[in-house]
C-alpha positions in Angstrom: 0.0 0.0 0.0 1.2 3.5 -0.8 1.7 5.9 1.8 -1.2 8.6 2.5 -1.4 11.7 3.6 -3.8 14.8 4.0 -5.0 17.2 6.6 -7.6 15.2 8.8 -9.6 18.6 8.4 -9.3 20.4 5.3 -11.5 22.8 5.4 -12.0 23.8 1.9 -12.9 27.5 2.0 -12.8 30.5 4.2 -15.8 32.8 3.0 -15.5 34.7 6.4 -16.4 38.5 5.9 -13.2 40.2 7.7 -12.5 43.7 8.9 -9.1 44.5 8.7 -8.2 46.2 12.4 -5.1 47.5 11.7 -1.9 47.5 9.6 0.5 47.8 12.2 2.6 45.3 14.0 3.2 43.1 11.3 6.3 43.3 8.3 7.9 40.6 6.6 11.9 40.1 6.3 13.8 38.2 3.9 15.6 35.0 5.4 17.4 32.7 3.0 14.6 31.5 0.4 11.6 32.3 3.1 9.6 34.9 4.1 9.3 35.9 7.1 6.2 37.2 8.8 7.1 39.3 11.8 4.2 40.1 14.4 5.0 42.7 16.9 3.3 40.8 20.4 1.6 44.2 21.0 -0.5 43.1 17.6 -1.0 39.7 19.3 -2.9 41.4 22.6 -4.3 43.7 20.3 -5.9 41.4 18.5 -7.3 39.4 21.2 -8.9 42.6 23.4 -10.5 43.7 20.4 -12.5 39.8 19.3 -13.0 39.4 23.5 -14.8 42.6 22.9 -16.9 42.2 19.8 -17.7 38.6 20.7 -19.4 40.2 24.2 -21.5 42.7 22.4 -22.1 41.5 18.6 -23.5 38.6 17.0 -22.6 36.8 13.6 -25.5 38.2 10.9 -26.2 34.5 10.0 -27.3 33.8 13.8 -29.4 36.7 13.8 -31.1 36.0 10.6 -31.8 32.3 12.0 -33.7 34.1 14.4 -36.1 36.4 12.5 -36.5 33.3 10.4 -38.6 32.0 13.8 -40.5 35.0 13.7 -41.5 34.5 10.0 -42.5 30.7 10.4 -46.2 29.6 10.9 -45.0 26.8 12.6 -43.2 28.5 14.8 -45.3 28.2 18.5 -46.1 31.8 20.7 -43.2 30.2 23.2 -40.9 30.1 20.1 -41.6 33.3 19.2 -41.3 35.1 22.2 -38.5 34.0 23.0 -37.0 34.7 19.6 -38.0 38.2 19.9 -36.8 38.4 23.5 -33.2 37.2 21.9 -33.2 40.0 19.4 -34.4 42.7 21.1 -31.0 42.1 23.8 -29.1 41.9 20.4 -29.9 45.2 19.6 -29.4 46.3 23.3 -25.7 44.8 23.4 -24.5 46.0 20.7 -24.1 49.5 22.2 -21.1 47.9 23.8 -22.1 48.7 27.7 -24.2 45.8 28.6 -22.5 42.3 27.1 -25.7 40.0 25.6 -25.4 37.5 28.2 -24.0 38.1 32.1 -22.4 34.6 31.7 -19.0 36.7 29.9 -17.5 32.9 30.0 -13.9 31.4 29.8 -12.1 32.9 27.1 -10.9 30.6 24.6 -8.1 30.9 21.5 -7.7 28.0 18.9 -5.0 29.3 17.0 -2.8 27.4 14.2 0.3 29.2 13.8 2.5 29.2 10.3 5.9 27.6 10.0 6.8 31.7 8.4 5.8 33.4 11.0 7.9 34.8 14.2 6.8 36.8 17.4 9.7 36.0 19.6 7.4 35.6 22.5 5.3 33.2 24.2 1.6 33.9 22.0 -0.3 32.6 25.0 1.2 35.3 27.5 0.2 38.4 25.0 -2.9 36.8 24.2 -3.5 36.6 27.6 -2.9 40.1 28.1 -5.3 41.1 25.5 -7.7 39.4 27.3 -7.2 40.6 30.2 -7.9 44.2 29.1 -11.1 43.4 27.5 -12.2 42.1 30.8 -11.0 45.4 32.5 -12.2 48.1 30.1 -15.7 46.5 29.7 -18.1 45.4 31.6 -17.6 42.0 31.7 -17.9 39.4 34.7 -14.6 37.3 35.7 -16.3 33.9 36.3 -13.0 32.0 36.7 -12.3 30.4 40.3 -9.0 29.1 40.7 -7.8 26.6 43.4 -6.1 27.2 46.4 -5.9 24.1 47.7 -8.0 20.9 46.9 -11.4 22.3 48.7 -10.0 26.6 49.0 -11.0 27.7 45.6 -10.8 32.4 45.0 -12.2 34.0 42.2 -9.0 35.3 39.8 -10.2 39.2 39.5 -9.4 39.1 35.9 -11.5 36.3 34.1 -7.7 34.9 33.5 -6.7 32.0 33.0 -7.9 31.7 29.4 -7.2 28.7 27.3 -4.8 28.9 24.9 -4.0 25.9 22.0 -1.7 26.6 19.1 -1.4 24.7 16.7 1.1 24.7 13.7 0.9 25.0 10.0 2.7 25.4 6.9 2.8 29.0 5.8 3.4 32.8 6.8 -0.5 33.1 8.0 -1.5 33.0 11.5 -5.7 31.8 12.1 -7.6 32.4 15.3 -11.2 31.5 16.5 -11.6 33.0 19.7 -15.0 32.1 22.0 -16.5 33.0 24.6 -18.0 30.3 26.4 -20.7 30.3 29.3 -20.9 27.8 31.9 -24.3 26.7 30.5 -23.5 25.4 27.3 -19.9 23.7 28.4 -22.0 21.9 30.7 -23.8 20.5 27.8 -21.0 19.4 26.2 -21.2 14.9 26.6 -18.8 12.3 25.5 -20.4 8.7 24.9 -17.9 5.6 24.4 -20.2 3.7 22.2 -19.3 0.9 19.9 -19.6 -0.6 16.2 -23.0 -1.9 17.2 -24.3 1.9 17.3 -23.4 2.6 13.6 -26.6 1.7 11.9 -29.4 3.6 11.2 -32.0 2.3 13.2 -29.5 2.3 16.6 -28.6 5.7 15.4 -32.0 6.8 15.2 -32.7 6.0 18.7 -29.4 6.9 20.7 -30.2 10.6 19.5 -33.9 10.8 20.3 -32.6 9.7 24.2 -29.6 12.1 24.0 -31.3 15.6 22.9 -33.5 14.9 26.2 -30.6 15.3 27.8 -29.7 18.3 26.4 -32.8 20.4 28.1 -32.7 23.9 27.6 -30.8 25.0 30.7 -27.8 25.9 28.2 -30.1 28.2 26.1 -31.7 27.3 23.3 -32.3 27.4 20.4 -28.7 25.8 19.8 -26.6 25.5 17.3 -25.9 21.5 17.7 -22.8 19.4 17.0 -22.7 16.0 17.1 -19.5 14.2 16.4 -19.2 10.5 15.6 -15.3 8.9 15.6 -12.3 10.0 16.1 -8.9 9.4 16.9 -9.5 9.7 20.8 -12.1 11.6 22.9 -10.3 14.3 23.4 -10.3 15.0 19.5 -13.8 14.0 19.6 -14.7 17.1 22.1 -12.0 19.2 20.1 -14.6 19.2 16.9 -17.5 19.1 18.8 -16.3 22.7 19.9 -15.3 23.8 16.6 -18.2 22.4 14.7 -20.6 24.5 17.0 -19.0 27.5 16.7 -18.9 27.1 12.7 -15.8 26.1 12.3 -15.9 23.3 10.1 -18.9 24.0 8.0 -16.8 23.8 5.1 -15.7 20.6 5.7 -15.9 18.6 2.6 -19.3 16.3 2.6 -18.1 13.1 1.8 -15.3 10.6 3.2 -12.1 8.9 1.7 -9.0 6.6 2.8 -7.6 8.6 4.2 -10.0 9.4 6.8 -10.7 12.9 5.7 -13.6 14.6 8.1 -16.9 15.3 6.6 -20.3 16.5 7.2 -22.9 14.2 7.1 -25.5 16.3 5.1 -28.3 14.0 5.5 -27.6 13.5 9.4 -28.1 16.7 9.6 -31.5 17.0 8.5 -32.2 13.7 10.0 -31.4 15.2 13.8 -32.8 18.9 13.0 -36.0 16.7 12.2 -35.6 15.2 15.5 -34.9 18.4 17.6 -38.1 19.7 15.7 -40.4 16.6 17.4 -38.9 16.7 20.8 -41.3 19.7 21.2 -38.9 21.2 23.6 -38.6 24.5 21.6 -36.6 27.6 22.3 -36.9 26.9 26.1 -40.7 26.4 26.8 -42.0 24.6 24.1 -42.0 24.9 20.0 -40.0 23.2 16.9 -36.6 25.9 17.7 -34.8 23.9 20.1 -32.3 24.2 17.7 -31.7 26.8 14.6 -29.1 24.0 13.0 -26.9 20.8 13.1 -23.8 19.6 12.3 -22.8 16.2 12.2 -19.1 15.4 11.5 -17.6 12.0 11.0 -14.1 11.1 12.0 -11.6 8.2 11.5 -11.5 5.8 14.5 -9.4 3.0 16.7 -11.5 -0.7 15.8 -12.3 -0.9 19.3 -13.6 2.3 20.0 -16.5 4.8 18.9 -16.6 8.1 20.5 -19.5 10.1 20.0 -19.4 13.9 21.5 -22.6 15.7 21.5 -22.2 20.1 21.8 -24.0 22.9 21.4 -23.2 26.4 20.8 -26.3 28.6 22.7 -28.5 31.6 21.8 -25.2 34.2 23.2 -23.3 32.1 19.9 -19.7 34.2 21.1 -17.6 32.6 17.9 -15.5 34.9 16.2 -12.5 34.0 13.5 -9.3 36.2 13.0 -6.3 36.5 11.0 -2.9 37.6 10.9 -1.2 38.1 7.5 1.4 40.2 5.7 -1.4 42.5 4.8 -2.6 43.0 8.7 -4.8 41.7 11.6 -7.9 41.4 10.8 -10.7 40.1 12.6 -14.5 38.7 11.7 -16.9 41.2 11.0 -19.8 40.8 13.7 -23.6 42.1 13.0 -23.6 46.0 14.2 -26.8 46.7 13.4 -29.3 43.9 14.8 -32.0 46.1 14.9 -33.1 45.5 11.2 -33.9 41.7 12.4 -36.8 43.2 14.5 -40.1 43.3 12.9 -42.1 46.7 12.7 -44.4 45.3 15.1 -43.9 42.9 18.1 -45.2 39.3 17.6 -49.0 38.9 19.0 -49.2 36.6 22.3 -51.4 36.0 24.5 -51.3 38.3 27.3 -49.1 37.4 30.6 -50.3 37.3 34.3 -49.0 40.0 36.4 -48.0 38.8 39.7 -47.3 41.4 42.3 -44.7 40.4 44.5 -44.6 42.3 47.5 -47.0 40.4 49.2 -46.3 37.7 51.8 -45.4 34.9 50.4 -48.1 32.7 51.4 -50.2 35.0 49.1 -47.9 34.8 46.5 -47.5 31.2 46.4 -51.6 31.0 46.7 -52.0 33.0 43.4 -49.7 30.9 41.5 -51.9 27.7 42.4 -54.3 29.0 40.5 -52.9 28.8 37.2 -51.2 25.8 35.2 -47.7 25.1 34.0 -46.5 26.9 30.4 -48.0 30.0 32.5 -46.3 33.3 31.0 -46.2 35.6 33.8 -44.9 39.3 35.0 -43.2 39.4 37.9 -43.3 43.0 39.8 -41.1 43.5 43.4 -38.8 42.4 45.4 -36.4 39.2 44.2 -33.5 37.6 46.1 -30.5 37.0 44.3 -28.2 33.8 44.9 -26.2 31.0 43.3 -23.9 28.2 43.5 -22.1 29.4 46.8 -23.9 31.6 48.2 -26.5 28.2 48.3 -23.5 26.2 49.8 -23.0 29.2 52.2 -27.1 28.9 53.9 -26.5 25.1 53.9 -23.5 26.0 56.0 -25.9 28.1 58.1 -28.6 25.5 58.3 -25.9 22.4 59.3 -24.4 24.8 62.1 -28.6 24.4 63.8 -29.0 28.4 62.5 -32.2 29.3 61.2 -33.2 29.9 57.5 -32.2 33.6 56.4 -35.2 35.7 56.6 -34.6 37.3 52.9 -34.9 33.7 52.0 -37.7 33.1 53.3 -40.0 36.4 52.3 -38.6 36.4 48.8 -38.8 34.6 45.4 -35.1 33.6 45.0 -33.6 34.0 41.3 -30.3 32.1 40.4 -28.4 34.5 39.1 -24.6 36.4 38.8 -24.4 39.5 37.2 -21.9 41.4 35.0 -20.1 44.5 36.2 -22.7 47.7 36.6 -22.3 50.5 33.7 -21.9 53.7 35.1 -25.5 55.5 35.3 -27.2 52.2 35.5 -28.4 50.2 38.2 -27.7 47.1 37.1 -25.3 45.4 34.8 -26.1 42.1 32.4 -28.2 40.0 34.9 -29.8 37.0 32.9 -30.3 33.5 35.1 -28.1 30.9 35.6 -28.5 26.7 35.3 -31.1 26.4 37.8 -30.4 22.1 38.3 -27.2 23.0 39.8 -29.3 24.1 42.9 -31.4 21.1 42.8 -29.6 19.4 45.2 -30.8 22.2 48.3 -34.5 22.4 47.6 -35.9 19.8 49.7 -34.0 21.2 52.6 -34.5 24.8 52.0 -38.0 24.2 51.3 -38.3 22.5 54.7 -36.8 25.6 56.3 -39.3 27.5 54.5 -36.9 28.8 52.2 -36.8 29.3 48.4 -40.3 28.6 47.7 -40.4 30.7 44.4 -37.1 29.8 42.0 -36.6 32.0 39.4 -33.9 30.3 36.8 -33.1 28.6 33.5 -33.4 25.2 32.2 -35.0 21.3 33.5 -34.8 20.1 36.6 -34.8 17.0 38.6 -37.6 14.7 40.0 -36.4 16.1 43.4 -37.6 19.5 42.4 -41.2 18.3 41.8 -41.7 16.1 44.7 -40.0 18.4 47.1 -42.0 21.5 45.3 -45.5 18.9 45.5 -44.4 18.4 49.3 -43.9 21.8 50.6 -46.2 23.9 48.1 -43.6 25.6 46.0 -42.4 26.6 42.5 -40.1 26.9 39.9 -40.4 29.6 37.4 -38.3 29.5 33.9 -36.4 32.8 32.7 -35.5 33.3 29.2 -31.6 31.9 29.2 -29.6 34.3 27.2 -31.2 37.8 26.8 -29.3 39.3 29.7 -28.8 42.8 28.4 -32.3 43.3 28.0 -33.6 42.3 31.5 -30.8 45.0 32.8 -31.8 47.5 30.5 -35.8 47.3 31.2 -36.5 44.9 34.4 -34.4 45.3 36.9 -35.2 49.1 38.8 -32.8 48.4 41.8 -30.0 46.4 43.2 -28.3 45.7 46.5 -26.1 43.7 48.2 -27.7 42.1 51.9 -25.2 39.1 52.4 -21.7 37.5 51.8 -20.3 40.5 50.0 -17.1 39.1 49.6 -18.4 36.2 47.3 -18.4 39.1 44.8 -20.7 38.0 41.8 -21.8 35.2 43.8 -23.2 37.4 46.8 -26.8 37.4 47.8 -28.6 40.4 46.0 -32.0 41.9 46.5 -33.4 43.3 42.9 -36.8 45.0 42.4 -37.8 44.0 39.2 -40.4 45.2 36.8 -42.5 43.4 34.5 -39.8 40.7 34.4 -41.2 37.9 32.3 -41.2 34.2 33.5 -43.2 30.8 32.9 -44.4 28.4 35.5 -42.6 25.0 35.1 -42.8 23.4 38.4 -45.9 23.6 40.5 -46.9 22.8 43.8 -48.9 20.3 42.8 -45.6 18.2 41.3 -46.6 19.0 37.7 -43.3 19.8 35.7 -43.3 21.1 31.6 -40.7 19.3 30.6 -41.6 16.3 32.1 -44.7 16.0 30.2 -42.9 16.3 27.1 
């Protein structure tokens, strides 16, 4: 046999629309036969403040145009659209560059493949790094990155640093970036299946994706862009194109395989699992056809005895941006600036939403919730306590040491939530809700204390929820994952800090919110949407 060899992705075509940023930094020098392309480092953290920037505040055109088609299709249910709308109204609120889209600002990440031609005399990751770094000074964006102390110690950095960093190299004098942005929401929904030769038929196919977009849910914020990646050489390059193929990445793969074991997308899988995300019903968040705006399904190469499968989504804040360094310049992919035209003259008709006042106690609260059903769309108007991941771990702390239940906790609905650094003249900053099922784990014991009653979050939740919720009388109410800006900008009048102020993002807040909008998904009667689906 004759030896083989090709790029295991060749993407054939870059028909990215760039914007050059600057001419600067870059020259080429003569050594031997080869050009040289010289990159000052001060290009390199250039480049990287200005895409952390743009991928905070803009979307890609094509996104945004995925989601006026929701608007425009009959199909389409009043959840779908609603939410659709929600999404681009925060588009058009973002992009003024004070309030990111979503308060998630995520880990910063830099895929980078690097030519043989071209020379920085630096470490890349360092200056990127630095670029970084000031993106997430100058704006306001949230630093969501803990770093360990010890095994259980764990500090939030200050600086959303450490990013990651992977460069790769190439042949040539070019230097290609895709930076992301990416929430804890949708890494979360990022799974790796070891699955065998038995699964490669259509039929077992067929069936291992209808049970694996369940698991999916909408707690990373749909509609998605999906992934699903079926080989490769080891999981880890599995997960690799997962990533890449929902950010966009590889869409111009070629569409067919060969012996050499070339990556391709599966064109027909595609529609075949679009089809599929269409008849889950689960929608963009509460219900609909739009749990997801596209697929891609790539097929790798793989070892006889093993069959990785990675299944990935990129969410409704799709942070992907491409960039370029060549002889010409640093250039960087040209983001939407004017979402606004995706809007339609007039709002999308729905049904009218019931107003719920409250600051009332919360027995009465909790009474006029009983009397309407799940898929509810409500307004919420008053006071709402704000707390996450540790300040939950913090009350638990409480409870263990035989302390009471805060009061706050107690008299309020409790929203899971972390918000994004506070424009000046504003009173509040990107405050969109956070993975409510990684709080699942509290609620029969808070609930027993009397304690978060009302939850105000994002995404499924466990069978815990509803029977402690059927139990002890309370609810869970969904929030629209993703149009953070928008809920700053127009629902949230007030905010203060009443406990654990030195847990920074992750301190307890009390917000006075107007018309915020919300659905019922978990009553007190241990009915749950998504379980009925």
């Amino acid at each position: 046999m004759d030896f083989i060899y090709q790029d295991p992705y060749p993407i054939l075509k870059d028909d990215t629309q760039y914007k050059k940023i600057t001419s600067d930094y870059v020259k080429t020098e003569q050594l031997g036969d080869r050009e040289i392309l010289t990159v000052d480092p001060k290009g390199l953290e250039l480049l990287a403040q200005e895409a952390m920037i743009d991928v905070s505040f803009m979307l890609r055109t094509s996104h945004l145009q995925k989601l006026e088609n929701i608007l425009n299709d009959p199909e389409a249910t009043d959840n779908d659209r609603f939410v659709a709308y929600n999404l681009l109204q925060n588009a058009a609120v973002a992009v003024e560059g004070e309030l990111p889209s979503c308060q998630d600002t995520g880990t910063a990440i830099v895929m980078a493949k690097k030519g043989e031609n071209v020379y920085t005399g630096v470490d890349d990751a360092e200056w990127l790094s630095k670029g970084i770094f000031n993106s997430y000074q100058i704006k306001n964006l949230r630093y969501s990155q803990i770093v360990p102390i010890s095994m259980f110690e764990e500090k939030n950095s200050g600086s959303n640093l450490p990013a990651q960093i992977d460069i790769y190299a190439k042949k040539g004098a070019s230097y290609e970036f895709l930076f992301l942005a990416k929430g804890g929401g949708s890494a979360n929904k990022t799974f790796l299946y070891q699955k065998t030769k038995s699964l490669l038929n259509e039929k077992s196919m067929d069936e291992f994706i209808r049970e694996k977009i369940k698991d999916l849910g909408t707690s990373a914020c749909p509609p998605y862009h999906l992934a699903l990646v079926i080989g490769g050489t080891s999981a880890e390059a599995n997960l690799a194109a997962v990533k890449k193929a929902s950010a966009g990445y590889f869409d111009n793969l070629p569409t067919t395989g060969n012996m050499a074991g070339q990556a391709f997308r599966d064109l027909e899988w595609e529609q075949r699992v679009l089809q599929i995300c269409q008849e889950s019903a689960i929608g963009a968040q509460f219900g609909g056809k739009y749990f997801a705006h596209d697929v891609r399904v790539i097929r790798l190469p793989r070892h006889a005895a093993s069959c990785p499968v990675g299944l990935g989504v990129s969410c409704s804040a799709d942070r992907n941006i491409k960039a370029k360094i060549t002889k010409d310049g640093i250039f960087l992919e040209q983001l939407e600036t004017n979402p606004q035209q995706f809007l339609p003259a007039v709002p999308p008709h729905l049904e009218a939403p019931v107003e719920i006042d409250l600051n009332r106690p919360m027995s009465e609260i909790l009474a006029e919730l009983s009397k309407y059903p799940i898929k509810t769309r409500l307004k919420l108007n008053g006071t709402v306590i704000v707390a996450r991941d540790i300040a939950h771990a913090k009350i638990k702390e409480l409870l263990d040491a035989g302390k009471p239940m805060p009061e706050y906790f107690k008299n309020h609905p409790v929203y899971y939530a972390g918000p994004a650094k506070t424009p000046e003249g504003m009173p509040s900053g990107s405050f969109g809700p956070t993975t409510a099922g990684r709080m699942d784990v509290y609620v029969d014991e808070f609930q027993s204390h009397g304690g978060s009653m009302i939850m105000l979050a994002k995404g499924n939740r466990s069978k815990e929820v509803m029977n402690a919720c059927k139990k002890y009388g309370g609810f869970y109410l969904g929030s629209i994952g993703g149009p953070a800006a928008i809920l700053a900008k127009e629902n949230i009048l007030k905010v203060e800090v009443v406990d654990f102020e030195e847990l920074g993002m992750e301190a307890v807040r009390k917000i006075t919110v107007k018309d915020f909008p919300a659905f019922i998904i978990t009553d007190d009667k241990g009915n749950d949407f998504f379980a009925n689906l």
